[in-house]
C-alpha positions as CSV (number, residue, x, y, z in Angstrom):
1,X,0.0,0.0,0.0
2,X,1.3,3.1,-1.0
3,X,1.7,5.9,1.7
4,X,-0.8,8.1,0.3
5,X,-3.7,5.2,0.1
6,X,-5.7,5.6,2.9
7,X,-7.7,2.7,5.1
8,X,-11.4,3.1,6.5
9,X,-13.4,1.3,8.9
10,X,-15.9,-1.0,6.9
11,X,-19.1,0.1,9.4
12,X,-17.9,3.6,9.3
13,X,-18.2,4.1,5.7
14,X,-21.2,2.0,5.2
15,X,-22.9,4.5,7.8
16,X,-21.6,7.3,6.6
17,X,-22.8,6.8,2.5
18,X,-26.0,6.1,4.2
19,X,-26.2,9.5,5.6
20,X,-25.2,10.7,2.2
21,X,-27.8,9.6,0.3
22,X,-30.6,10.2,2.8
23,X,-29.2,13.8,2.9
24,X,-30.1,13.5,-0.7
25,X,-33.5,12.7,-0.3
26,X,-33.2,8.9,-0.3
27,X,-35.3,7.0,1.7
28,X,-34.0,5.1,4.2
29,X,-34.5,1.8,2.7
30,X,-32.9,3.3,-1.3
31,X,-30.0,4.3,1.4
32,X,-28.9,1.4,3.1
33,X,-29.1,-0.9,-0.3
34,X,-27.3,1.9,-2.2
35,X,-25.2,1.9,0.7
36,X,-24.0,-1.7,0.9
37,X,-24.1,-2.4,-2.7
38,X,-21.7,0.2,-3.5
39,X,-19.0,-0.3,-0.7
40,X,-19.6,-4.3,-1.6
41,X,-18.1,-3.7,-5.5
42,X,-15.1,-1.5,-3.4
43,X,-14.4,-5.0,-1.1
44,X,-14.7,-6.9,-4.2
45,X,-12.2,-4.8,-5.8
46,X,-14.1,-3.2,-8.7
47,X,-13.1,-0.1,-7.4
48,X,-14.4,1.7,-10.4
49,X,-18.0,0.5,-9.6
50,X,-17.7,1.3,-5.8
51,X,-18.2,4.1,-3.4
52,X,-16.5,7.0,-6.4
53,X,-20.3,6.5,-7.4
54,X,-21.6,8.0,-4.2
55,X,-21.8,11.3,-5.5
56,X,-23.2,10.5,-8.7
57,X,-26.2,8.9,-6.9
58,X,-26.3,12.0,-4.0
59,X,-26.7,14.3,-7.7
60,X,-29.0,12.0,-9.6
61,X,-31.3,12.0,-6.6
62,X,-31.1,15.9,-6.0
63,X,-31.5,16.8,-9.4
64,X,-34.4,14.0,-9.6
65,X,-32.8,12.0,-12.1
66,X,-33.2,8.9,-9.7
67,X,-36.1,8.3,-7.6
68,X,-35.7,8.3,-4.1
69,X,-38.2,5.6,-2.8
70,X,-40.6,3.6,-5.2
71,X,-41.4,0.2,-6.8
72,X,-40.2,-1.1,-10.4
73,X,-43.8,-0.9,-12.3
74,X,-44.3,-4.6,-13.6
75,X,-45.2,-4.8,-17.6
76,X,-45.6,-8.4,-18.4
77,X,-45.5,-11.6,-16.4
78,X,-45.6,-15.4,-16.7
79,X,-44.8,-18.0,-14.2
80,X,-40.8,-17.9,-14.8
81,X,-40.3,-14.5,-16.6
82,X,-41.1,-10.8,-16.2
83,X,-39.7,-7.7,-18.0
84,X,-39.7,-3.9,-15.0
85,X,-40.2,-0.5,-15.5
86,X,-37.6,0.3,-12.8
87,X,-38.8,4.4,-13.4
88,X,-35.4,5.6,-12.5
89,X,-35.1,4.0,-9.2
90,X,-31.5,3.3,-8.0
91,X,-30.0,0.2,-9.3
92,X,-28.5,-0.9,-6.5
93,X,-31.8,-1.0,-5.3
94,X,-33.4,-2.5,-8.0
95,X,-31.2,-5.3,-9.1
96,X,-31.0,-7.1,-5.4
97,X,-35.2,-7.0,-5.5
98,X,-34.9,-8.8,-9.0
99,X,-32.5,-11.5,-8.5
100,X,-34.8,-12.1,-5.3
101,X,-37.5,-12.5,-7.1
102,X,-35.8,-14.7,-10.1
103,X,-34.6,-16.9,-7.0
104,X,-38.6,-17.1,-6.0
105,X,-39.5,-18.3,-9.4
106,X,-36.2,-20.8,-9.9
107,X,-37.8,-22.4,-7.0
108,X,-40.7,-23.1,-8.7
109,X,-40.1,-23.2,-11.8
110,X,-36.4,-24.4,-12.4
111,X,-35.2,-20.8,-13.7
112,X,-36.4,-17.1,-13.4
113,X,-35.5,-14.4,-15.7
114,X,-36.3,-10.8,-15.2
115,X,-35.4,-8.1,-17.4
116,X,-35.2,-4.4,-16.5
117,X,-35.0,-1.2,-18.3
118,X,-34.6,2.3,-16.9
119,X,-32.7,1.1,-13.9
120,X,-30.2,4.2,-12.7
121,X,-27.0,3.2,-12.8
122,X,-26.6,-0.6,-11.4
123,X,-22.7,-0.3,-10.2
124,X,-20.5,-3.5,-10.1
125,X,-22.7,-6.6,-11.0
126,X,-20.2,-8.9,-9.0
127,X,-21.6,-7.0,-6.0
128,X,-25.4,-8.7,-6.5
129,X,-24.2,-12.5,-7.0
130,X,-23.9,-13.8,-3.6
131,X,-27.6,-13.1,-3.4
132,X,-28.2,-16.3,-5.4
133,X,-25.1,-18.0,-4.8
134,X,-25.6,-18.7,-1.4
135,X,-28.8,-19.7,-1.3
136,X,-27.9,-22.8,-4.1
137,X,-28.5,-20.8,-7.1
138,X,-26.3,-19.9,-10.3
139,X,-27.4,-16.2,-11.9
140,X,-26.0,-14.4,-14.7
141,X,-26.6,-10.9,-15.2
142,X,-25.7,-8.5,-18.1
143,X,-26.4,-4.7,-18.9
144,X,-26.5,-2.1,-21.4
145,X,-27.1,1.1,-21.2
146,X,-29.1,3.1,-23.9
147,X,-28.2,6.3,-23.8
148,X,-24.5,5.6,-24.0
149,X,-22.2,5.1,-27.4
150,X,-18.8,4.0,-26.1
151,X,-18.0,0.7,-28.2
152,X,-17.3,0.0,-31.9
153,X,-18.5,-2.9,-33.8
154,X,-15.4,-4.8,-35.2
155,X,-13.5,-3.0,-38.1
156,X,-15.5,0.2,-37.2
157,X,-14.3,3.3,-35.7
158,X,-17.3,4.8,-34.4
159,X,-18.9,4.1,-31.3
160,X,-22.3,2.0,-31.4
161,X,-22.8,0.4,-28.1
162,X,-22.5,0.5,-24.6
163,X,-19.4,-1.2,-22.6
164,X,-21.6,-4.2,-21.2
165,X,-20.5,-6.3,-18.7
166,X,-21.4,-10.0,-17.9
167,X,-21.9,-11.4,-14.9
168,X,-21.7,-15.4,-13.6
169,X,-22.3,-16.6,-9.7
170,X,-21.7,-20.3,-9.5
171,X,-22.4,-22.1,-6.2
172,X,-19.6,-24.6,-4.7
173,X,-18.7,-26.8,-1.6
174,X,-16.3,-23.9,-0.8
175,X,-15.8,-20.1,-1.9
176,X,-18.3,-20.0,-5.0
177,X,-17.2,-19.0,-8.4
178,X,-17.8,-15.1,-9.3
179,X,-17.0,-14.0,-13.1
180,X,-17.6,-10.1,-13.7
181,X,-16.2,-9.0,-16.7
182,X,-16.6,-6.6,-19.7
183,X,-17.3,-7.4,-23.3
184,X,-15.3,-4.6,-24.7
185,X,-12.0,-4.7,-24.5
186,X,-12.2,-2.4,-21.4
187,X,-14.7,-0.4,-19.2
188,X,-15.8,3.5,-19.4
189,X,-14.6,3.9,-15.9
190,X,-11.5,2.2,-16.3
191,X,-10.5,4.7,-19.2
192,X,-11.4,7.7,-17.2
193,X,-9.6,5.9,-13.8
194,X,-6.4,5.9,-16.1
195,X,-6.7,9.4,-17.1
196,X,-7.5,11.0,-13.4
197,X,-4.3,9.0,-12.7
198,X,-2.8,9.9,-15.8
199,X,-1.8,6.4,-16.9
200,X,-1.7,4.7,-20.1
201,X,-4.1,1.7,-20.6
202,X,-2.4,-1.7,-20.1
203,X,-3.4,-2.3,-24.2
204,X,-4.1,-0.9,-26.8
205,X,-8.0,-1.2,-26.2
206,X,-9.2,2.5,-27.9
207,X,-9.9,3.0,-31.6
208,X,-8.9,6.7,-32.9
209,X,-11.5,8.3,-35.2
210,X,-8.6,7.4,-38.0
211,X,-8.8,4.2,-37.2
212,X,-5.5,3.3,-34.9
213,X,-5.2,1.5,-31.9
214,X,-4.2,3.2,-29.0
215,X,-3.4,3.0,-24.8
216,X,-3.9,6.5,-24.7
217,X,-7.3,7.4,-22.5
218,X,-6.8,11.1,-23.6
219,X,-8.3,10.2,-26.8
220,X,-11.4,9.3,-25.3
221,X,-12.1,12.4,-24.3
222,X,-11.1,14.2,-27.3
223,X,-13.3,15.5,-30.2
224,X,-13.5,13.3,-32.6
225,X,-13.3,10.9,-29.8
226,X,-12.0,7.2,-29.8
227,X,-14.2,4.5,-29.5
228,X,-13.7,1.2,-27.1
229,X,-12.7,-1.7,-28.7
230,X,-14.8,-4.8,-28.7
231,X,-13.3,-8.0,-26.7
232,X,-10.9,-9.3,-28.2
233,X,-9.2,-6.5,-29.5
234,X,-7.5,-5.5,-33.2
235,X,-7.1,-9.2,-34.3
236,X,-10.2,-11.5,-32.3
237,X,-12.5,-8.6,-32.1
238,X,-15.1,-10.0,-33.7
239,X,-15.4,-12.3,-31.1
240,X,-16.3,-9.7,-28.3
241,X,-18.1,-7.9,-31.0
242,X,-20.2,-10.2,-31.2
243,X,-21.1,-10.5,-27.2
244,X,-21.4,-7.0,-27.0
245,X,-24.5,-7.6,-29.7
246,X,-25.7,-10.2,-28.2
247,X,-25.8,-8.3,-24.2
248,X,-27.2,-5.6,-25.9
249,X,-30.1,-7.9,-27.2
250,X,-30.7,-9.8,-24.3
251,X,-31.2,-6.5,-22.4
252,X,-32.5,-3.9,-24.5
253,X,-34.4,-5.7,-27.2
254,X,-36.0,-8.0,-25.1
255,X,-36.6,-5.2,-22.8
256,X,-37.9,-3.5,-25.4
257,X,-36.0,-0.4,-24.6
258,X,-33.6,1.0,-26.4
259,X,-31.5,3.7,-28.0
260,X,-34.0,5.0,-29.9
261,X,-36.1,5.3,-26.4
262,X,-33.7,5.8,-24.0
263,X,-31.4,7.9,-26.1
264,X,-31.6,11.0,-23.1
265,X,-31.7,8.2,-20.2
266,X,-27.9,9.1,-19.3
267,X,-26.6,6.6,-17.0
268,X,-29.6,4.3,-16.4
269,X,-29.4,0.8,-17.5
270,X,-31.4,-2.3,-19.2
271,X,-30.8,-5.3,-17.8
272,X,-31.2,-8.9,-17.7
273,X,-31.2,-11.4,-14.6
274,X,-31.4,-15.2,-14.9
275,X,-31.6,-17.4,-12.2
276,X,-31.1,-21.4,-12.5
277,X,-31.9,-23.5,-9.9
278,X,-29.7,-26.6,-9.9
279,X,-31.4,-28.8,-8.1
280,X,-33.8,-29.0,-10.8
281,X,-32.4,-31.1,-13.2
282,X,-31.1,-33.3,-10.4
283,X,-29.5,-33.8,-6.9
284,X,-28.0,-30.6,-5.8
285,X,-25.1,-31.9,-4.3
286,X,-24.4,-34.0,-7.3
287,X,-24.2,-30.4,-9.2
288,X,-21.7,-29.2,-6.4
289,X,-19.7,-32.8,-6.8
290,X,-19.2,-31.7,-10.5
291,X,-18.6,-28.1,-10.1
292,X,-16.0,-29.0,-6.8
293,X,-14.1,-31.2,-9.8
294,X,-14.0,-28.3,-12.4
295,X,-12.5,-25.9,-10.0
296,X,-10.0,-28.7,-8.6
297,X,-8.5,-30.0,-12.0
298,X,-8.3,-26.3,-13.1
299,X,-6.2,-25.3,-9.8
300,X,-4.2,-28.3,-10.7
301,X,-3.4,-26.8,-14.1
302,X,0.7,-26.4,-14.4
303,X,1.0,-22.9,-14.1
304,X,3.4,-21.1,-17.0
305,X,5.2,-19.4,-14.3
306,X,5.5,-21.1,-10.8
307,X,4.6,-17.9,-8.7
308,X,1.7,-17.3,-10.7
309,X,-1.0,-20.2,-10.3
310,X,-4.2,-20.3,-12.1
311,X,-7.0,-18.8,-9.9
312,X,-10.4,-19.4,-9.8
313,X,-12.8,-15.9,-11.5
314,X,-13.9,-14.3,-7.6
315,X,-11.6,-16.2,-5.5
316,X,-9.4,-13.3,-5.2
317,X,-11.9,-11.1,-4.7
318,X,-13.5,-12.7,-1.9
319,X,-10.0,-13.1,-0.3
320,X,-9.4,-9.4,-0.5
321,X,-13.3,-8.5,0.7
322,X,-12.7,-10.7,3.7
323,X,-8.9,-8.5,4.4
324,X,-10.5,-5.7,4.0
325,X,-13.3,-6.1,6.4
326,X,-10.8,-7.1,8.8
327,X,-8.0,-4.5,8.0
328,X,-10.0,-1.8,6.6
329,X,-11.4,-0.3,3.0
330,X,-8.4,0.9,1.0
331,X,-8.5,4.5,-1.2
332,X,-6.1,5.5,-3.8
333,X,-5.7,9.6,-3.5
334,X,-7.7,9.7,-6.5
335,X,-11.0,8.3,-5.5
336,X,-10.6,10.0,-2.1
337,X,-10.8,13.2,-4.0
338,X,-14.0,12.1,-5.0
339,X,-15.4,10.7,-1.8
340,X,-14.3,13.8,-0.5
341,X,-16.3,15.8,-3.3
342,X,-19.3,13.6,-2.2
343,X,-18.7,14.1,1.9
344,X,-18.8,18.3,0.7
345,X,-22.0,18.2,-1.5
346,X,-24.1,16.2,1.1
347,X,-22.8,18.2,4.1
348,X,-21.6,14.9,5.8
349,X,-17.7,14.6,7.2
350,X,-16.1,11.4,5.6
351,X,-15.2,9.1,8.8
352,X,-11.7,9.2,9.6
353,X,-8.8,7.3,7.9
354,X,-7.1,4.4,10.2
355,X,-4.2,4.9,11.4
């Protein structure tokens, strides 16, 4: 840790976001899931998707963008599917009410899916899938976001889509497996992250307006602006190209919500939520006997280089969740600038660092 990184108490800052957001007209109950949700991506790791969008929320709520208390309006229903208005609520609200209620008809049904459009901003989706993962269940989760052109089609150099990510929770005997991940070559906040900190990319994962390759975030911001590559990159693009299409269908057509709709929605999302319950197509600890094997022979793997094993998608981010509850929530300087941005607008001292 470098000496400028500083460490919070876990309770302290959950409290004290809490306080933001009610400040902001939240309701209590907005406020605490906002709360947790948003602190959980920062334990996780996806520090992008944390607590630096405290502020963002605290604004969208003042300036009514995001509803402060509410229900997602419900616009068709069967037994194991459902497609939600969420009207602007908060998404980390939203999405831990639909996975519930995908869990509710897994256990009836075998599956549930639930699919969501104008949901504000829904943060990290790693954050949400322990909610099914420890009661049995594997979820996926994906997200697009309609009023947003960041990402270019392969062998195009204009933006189309948004940078969707995809989410897995698989249940095991032990720590389950969590897979978060973008389908374009990187995410939104990751470019601006390595501009505040005035870093280079760790690729070349931008595409100029002529048509080049770049690490440079600066581009993204310029005018003409650079566009996101797909997954995959200059060579296999076409292969994340073509999960960025499919995300954006899963959420948005099937939804039946998007750009042309949501074009002036800003940050709020579609969605989709699918929820398998395994013990439906047979004994549920059979299912954990198989999965227990595919995460042993994979840890078993030769590693190319000794001191860097294969790792299981979420281990590492459980391990460094469970540290940090115990040791405390590390900050680089340049998200406490923004914590400290949110602790001014909302009139609300940020807790004290740890010694």
């Amino acid at each position: 840790m470098s000496e400028r990184d500083c460490l919070f108490d876990y309770n302290e800052l959950l409290a004290w976001a809490d306080e933001c957001l009610q400040s902001a007209g939240a309701s209590g109950e907005v406020a605490r899931h906002v709360a947790y949700y948003l602190l959980e991506g920062d334990l996780l790791g996806y520090s992008t998707h944390g607590l630096i969008r405290l502020l963002n929320n605290c604004q969208w709520l003042e300036r009514g963008e995001s509803q402060p208390k509410g229900q997602p309006q419900v616009l068709q229903q069967r037994a194991a599917v459902a497609n939600w208005d969420a009207q602007r609520l908060p998404g980390p609200y939203v999405m831990p009410m639909a996975i519930n209620e995908a869990i509710q008809m897994a256990k009836q049904a075998g599956t549930g899916t639930i699919t969501v459009r104008r949901s504000q901003h829904i943060a990290s989706l790693a954050a949400y899938l322990s909610l099914a993962t420890e009661q049995g269940m594997m979820v996926s989760l994906m997200c697009s976001t309609p009023g947003q052109r960041a990402v270019a089609p392969f062998g195009a150099k204009q933006a189309v889509y948004s940078p969707n990510p995809f989410a897995v929770g698989v249940p095991s005997s032990g720590d389950p497996i969590l897979l978060d991940i973008s389908l374009s070559m990187t995410a939104a906040g990751k470019v601006r992250q390595a501009k505040a900190n005035q870093q280079k990319l760790p690729y070349n994962a931008l595409v100029t307006a002529q048509g080049e390759w770049t690490d440079d975030p600066e581009t993204f911001f310029s005018d003409p602006s650079s566009a996101i590559g797909p997954l995959g990159g200059e060579l296999l693009g076409y292969k994340g190209y073509g999960l960025t299409l499919f995300s954006e269908l899963w959420t948005m057509a099937l939804a039946q919500y998007g750009r042309n709709q949501g074009q002036e929605e800003g940050d709020a999302n579609c969605v989709w939520v699918q929820v398998i319950d395994p013990s439906a197509f047979g004994e549920q600890k059979a299912f954990i006997t198989q999965v227990d094997e595919l995460i042993r022979d994979t840890l078993a793997a030769k590693p190319i280089a000794a001191d860097n094993p294969v790792r299981i998608p979420g281990h590492q981010a459980l391990a460094r969740k469970r540290q940090q509850l115990e040791k405390g929530v590390r900050y680089a300087p340049t998200t406490l600038k923004v914590l400290r941005k949110c602790a001014e607008f909302c009139q609300q001292p940020l807790p004290t660092a740890l010694s």
